[in-house]
C-alpha positions as a printed Julia matrix, in Angstrom:
376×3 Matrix{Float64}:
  11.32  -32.24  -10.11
   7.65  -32.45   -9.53
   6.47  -32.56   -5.52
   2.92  -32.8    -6.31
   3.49  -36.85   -3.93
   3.93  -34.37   -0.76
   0.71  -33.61    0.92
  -0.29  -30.6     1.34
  -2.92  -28.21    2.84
  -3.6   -25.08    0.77
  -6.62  -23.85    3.52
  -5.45  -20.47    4.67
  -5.08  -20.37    8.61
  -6.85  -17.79   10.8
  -3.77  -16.1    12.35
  -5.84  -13.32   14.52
  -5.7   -13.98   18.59
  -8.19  -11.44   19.05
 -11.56  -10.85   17.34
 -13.73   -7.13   16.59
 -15.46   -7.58   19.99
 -13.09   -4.57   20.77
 -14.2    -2.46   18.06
 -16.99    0.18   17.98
 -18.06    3.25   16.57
 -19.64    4.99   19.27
 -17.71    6.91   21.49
 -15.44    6.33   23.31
 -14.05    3.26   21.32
 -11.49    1.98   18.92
 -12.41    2.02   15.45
 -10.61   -0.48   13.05
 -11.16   -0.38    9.46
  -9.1    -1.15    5.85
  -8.17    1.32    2.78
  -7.43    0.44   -0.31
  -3.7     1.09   -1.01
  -3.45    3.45   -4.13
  -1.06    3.32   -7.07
   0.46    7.15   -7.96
  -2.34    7.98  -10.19
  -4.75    7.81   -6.94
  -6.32    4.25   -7.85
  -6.94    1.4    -5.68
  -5.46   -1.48   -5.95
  -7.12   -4.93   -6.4
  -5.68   -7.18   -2.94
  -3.8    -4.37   -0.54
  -4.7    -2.08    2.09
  -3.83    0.09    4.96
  -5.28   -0.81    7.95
  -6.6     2.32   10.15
  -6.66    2.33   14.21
  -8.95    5.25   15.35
  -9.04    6.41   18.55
 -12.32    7.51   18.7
 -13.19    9.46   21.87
 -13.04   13.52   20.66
 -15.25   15.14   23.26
 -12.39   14.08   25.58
  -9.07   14.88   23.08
  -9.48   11.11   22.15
  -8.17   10.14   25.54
  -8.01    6.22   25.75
 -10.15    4.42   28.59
  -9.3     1.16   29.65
 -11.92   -0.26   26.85
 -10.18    2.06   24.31
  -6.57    0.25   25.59
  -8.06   -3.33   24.46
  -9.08   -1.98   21.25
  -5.82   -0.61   20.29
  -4.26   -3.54   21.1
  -7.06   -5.75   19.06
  -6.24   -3.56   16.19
  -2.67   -3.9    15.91
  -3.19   -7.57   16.49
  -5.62   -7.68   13.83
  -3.67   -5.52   11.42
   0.03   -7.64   11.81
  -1.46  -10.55   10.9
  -3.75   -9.41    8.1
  -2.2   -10.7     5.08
  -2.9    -8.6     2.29
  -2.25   -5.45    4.65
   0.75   -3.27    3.52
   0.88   -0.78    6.68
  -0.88    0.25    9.74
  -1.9     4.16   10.32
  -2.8     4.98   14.24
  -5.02    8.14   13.84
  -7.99    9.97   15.72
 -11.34   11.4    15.22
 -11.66   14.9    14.97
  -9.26   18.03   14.11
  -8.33   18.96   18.01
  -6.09   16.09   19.19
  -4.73   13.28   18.11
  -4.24   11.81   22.18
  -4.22   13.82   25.13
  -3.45   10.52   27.22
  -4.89    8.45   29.47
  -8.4     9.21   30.63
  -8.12   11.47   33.58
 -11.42   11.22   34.87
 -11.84    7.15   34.57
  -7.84    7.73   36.56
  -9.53    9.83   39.35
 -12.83    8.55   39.45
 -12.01    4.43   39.41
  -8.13    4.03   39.51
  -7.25    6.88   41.82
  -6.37    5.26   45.59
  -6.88    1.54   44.41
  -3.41    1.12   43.18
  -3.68   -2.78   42.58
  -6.66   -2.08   39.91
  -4.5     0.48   38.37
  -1.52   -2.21   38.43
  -3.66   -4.32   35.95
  -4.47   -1.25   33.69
  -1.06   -0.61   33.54
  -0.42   -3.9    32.19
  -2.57   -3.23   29.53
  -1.16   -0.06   28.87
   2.11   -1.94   28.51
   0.67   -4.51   26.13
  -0.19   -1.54   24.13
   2.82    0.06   23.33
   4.04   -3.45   22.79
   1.53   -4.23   20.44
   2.58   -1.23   18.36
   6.79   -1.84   18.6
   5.33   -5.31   17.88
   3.32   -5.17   15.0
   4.55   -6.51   11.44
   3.96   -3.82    9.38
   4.99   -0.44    9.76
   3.42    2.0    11.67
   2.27    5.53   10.67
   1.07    8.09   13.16
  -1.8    10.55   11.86
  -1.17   13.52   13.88
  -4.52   15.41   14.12
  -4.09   17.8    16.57
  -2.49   17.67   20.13
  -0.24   14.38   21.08
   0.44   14.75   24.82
   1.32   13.39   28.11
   0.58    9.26   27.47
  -0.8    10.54   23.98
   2.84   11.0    23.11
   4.32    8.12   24.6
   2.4     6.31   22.49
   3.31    7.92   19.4
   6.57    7.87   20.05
   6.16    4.09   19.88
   5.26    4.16   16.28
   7.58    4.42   13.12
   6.58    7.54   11.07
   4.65   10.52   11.97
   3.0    12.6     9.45
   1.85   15.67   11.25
  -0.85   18.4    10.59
   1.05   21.58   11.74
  -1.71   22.53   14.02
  -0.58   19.78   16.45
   1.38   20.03   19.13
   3.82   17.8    21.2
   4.58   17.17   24.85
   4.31   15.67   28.32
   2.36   16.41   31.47
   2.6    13.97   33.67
   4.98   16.32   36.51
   2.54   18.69   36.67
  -0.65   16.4    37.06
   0.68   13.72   39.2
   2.46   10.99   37.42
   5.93   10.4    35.28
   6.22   10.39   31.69
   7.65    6.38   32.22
   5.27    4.91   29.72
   7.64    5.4    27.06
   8.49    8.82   26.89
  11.61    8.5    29.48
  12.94    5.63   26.95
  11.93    7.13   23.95
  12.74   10.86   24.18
  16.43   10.17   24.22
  16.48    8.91   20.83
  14.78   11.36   19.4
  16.01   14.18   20.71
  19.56   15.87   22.56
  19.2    14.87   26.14
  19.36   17.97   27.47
  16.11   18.52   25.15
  14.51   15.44   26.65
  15.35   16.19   29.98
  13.6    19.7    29.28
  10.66   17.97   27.37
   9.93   15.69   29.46
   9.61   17.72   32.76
   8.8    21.09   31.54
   4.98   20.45   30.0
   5.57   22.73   27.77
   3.81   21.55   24.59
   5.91   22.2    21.54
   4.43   22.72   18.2
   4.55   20.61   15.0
   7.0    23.0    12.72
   9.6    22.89   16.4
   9.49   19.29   17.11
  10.46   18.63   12.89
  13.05   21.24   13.22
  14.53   18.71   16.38
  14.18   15.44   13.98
  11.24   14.29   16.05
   8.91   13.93   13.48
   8.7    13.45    9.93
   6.77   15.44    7.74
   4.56   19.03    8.89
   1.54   19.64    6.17
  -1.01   22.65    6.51
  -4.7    21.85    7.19
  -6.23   25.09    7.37
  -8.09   26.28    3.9
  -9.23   29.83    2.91
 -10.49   30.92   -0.08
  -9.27   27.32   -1.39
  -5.55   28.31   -0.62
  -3.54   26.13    2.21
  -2.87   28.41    5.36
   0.03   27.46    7.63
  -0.83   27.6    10.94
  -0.68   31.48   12.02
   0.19   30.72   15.93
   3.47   29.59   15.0
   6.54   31.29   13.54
   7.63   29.03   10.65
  10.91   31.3    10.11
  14.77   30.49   11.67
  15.73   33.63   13.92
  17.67   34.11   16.77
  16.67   35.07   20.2
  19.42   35.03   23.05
  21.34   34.05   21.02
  20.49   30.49   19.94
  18.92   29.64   16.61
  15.35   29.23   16.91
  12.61   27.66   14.57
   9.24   26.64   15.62
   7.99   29.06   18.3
   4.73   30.84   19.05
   3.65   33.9    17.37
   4.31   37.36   19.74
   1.48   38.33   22.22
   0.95   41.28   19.65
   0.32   38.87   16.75
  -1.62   35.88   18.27
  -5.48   38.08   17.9
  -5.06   38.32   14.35
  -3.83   34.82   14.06
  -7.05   33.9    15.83
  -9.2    35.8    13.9
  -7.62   34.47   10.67
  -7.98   30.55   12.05
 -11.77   31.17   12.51
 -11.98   32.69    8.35
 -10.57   28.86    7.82
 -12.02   25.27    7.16
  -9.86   22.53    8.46
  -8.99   19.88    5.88
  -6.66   16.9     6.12
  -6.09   16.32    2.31
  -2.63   16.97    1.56
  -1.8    14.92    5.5
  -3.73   11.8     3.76
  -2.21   12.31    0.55
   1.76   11.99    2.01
   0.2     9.08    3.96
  -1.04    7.65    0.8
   2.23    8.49   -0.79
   4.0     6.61    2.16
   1.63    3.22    1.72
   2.18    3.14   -1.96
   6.25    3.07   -1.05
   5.77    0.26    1.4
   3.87   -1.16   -0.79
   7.31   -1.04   -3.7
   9.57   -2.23   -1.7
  10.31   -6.66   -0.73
   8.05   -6.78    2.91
  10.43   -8.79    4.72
  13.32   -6.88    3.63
  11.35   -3.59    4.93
  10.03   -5.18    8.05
  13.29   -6.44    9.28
  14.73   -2.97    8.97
  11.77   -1.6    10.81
  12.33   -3.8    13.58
  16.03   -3.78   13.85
  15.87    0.11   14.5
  12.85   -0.31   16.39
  15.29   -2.61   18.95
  16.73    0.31   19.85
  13.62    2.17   21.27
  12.64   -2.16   22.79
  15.63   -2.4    24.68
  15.29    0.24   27.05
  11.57    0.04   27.07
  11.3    -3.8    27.59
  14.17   -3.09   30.72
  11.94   -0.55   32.39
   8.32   -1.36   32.16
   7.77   -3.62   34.38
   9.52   -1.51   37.21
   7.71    1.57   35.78
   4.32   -0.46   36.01
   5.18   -1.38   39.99
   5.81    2.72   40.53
   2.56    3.9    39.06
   0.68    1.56   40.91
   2.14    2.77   44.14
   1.81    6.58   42.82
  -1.76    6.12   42.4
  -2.09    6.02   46.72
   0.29    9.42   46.47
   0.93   12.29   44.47
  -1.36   10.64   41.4
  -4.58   10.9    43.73
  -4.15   14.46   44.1
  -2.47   15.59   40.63
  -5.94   13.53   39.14
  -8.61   14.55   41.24
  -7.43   18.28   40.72
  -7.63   18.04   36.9
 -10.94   15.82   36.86
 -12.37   18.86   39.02
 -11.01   21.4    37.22
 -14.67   22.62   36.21
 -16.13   22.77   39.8
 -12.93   24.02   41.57
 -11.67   26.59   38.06
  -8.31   25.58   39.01
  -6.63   21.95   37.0
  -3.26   21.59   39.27
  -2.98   21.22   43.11
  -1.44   24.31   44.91
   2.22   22.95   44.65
   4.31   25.45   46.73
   1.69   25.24   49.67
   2.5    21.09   49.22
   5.95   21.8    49.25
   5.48   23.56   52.59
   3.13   21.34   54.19
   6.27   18.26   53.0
   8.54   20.53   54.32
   7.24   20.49   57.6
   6.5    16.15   57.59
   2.83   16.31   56.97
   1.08   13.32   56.6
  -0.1    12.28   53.09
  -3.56   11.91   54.18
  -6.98   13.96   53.49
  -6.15   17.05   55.79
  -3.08   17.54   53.7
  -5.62   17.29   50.01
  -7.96   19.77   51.67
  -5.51   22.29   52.21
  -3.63   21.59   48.08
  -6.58   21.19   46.53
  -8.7    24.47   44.85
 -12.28   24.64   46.31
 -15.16   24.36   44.19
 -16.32   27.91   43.34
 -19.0    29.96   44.54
């Protein structure tokens, strides 16, 4: 039966809330751009693309400002309700980090002891990690280089990580004055034991790429380092299953005895992401196979799992690190932001213990006496 009697408007609709005002290439910024998807034999194809979220802020390990935190969110936006786009891939400038985190010295200098300003950037914050849970196409995380502290809490938010195996993984926040509560404290838990996310999550130590595949946290580990035009995997890092006390080990950093040579032999190297863009490639062109709503809905019915405890802490989280920022946050971030006056990046934490110990005030006496002094 013919319809053609119903009216009907065949104008496409302009679906984007946000426009490229957030988008820049000079650093720091977010920069937002579209690849062709390719086929198996490596050729674009007419109509699809990937859409690409840079964090583009290197000189700083691609920490995110509060500028950077509108862009991200602009280019999720932009990239869910791009039509013809097949899947979004969050990556970062450079070949040292992929996200280090927040940006410690906009915290310290701005944010740090006005706890009401850093209430609204931490509403922000929240939007982004929504924005990325949110976002109708699947998410693929470009793992440059080093994904810590907020760096990883964001990650965590996305669906896939394809990982150079130069990277590596963890949180900071204990040691420099906050909590890992911007995801990491909802999201560890699923991807790891939670005796492992317990240890992850307050430890700081930063785990590399070959140990966090080996605990199912990520999804594929590729080599970047070229010599002689032969892949190299990364030499700091044993890539063989021992044991050592008696637990089964995979993943760890080279001996003491080992890690000159493994220097030397990174500086003989060129650093190329080929065969990381190529899986991502790989990954787009299966997306790209497969009925979207079908794949979408599966996306986001796993991704409920991560929501539901995020959504049911962030807004308490947000309250606590506004309140932190008048407390241990002031110190924790000054201390790092003058790491290069004082030589030292963390406060003096057993003389704070002491000076707790005995009811000190939180006030400036007690900073002068945790805090390094600049250096002679």
């Amino acid at each position: 039966m013919a319809l053609d009697w119903m009216p009907r408007d065949n104008t496409l609709k302009d679906h984007e809330l946000i426009g490229r005002e957030h988008f820049g290439t000079e650093a720091p910024s977010v920069i937002y751009e579209e690849r062709p998807v390719v086929d198996e034999a490596g050729k674009p194809v007419d109509g699809l693309a990937s859409a690409w979220i840079w964090l583009n802020n290197p000189a700083q390990y691609n920490s995110y400002t509060n500028d950077m935190v509108k862009g991200v969110i602009a280019g999720f936006q932009r990239a869910s309700s791009s039509r013809h786009v097949v899947a979004t891939v969050f990556a970062a400038v450079g070949d040292k980090a992929w996200c280090s985190g927040g940006n410690t010295a906009e915290y310290a200098a701005y944010y740090s002891r006005r706890p009401h300003e850093y209430g609204d950037y931490i509403d922000l914050f929240n939007r982004m990690v929504d924005a990325i849970l949110e976002c109708r196409k699947p998410v693929i995380c470009r793992v440059n280089g080093m994904r810590v502290a907020g760096g990883q809490e964001i990650g965590m938010a996305t669906d896939i990580t394809i990982s150079s195996d130069m990277a590596n993984y963890g949180q900071a926040g204990p040691k420099h004055g906050s909590a890992p509560v911007g995801g990491s404290t909802d999201f560890l838990p699923w991807f790891l034991s939670m005796e492992d996310a317990i240890y992850n999550c307050v430890s700081c130590e930063l785990w590399s790429a070959y140990k966090m595949k080996y605990k199912g946290m990520i999804s594929k580990v590729l080599p970047v380092l070229k010599r002689n035009g032969e892949w190299v995997r990364n030499p700091l890092v044993r890539t063989d299953t021992y044991v050592e006390d008696g637990e089964i080990v995979y993943g760890e950093p080279v001996g003491a005895d080992r890690q000159a040579a493994a220097r030397e032999l990174i500086a003989q190297c060129t650093t190329d992401f080929e065969l990381v863009d190529k899986e991502i490639d790989r990954l787009v062109w299966r997306f790209a196979n497969l009925f979207p709503n079908c794949l979408q809905t599966s996306i986001d019915s796993i991704r409920a799992k991560k929501r539901f405890f995020w959504d049911a802490t962030k807004s308490m989280n947000r309250h606590w690190l506004q309140a932190n920022m008048n407390n241990e946050a002031w110190l924790g971030f000054n201390a790092f932001n003058t790491k290069k006056i004082t030589g030292k990046d963390v406060i003096d934490f057993i003389k704070f213990r002491q000076l707790l110990a005995q009811g000190h005030p939180f006030d400036e006496a007690l900073a002068e006496q945790v805090i390094a002094k600049p250096k002679s």
